[in-house]
C-alpha positions as CSV (number, residue, x, y, z in Angstrom):
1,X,17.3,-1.7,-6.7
2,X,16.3,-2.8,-3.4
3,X,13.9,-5.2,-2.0
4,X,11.3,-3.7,0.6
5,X,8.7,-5.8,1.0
6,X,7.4,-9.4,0.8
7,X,4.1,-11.1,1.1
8,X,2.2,-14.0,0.2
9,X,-0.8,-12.3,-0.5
10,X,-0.4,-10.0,-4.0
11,X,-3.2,-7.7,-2.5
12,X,-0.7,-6.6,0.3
13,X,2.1,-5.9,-1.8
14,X,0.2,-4.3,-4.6
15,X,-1.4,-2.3,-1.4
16,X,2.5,-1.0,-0.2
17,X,3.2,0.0,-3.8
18,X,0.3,2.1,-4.6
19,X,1.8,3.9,-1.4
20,X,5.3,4.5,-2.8
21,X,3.6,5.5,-6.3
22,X,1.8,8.3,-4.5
23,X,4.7,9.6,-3.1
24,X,5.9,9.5,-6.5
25,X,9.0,6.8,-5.3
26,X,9.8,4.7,-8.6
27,X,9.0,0.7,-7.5
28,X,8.1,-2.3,-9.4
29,X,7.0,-5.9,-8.2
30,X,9.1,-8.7,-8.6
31,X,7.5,-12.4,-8.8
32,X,4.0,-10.6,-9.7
33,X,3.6,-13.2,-12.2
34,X,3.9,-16.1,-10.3
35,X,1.7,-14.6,-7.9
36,X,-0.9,-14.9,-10.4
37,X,-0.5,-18.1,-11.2
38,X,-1.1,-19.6,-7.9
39,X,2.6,-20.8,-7.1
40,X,2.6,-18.8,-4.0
41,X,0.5,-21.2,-2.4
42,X,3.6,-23.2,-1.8
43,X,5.2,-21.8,1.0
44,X,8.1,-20.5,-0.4
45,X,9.3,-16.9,0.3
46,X,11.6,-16.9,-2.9
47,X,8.4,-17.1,-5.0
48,X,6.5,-14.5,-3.0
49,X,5.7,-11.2,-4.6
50,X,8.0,-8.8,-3.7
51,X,8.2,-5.0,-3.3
52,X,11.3,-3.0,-5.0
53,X,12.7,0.6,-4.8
54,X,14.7,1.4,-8.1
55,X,16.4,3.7,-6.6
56,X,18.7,3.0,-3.3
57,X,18.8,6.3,-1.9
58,X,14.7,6.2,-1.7
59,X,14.9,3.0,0.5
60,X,14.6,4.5,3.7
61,X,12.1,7.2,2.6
62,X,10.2,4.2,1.2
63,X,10.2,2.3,4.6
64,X,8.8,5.3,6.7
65,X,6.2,5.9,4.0
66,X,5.2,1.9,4.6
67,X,5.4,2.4,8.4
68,X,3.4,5.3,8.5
69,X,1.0,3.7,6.4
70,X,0.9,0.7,8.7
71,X,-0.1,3.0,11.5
72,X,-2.4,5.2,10.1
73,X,-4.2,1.8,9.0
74,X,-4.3,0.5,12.3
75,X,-5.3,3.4,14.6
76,X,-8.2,4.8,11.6
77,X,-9.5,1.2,11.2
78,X,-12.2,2.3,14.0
79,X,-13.2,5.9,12.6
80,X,-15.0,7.0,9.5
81,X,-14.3,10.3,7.5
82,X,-16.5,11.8,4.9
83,X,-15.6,12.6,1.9
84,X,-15.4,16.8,1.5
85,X,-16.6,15.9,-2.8
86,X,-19.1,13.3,-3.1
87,X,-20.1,13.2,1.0
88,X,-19.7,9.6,1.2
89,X,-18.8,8.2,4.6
90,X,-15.4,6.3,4.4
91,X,-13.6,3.7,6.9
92,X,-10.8,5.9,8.7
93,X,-8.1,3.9,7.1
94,X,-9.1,5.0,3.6
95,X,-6.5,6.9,1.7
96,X,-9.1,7.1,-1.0
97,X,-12.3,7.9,-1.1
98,X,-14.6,4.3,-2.1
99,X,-16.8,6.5,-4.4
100,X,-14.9,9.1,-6.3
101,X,-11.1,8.5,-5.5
102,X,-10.4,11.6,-3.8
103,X,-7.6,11.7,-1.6
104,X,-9.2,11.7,2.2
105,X,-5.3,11.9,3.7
106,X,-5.5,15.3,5.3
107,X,-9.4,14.7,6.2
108,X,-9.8,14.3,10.0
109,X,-11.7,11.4,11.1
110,X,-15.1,11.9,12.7
């Protein structure tokens, strides 16, 4: 098992995991608890949720899965696209569609 990623904020780390469980890469979140109960309000990185690979040999596919991400969130933030089920416009850096979860991934934005 190895450590990936740590944040402060659950919403972030929860956000990078929902990423690796797409691309079917077994993860879990360690210190998810204490998350919850506020202690990571103290400013100590130990006590930070933190994401995990089970596997070692999916670290690296894990990371450029994360960074990839991290781009396409950045450069879409700007653009909308809509979705091809329900027709509901989206922000650009959507993966999902707001309304009826459909995968918007291979959707060019407008």
């Amino acid at each position: 098992m190895k450590e990936i990623y740590r944040h402060h904020e659950m919403i972030n780390v929860a956000n990078f995991r929902d990423v690796l469980l797409r691309a079917e890469i077994p993860c879990i979140i360690r210190n998810e608890t204490l998350a919850m109960s506020g202690i990571t309000e103290i400013p100590i990185p130990e006590f930070f949720p933190n994401l995990c690979v089970l596997h070692d040999e999916d670290e690296e596919r894990a990371l450029q899965l994360l960074r990839d991400h991290q781009a396409r969130m950045s450069a879409g933030s700007d653009l909308e696209r809509v979705c091809p089920t329900c027709k509901e416009t989206n922000l650009g850096n959507f993966d999902l569609c707001y309304a009826c979860q459909t995968p918007l991934t291979d959707i060019l934005p407008c």
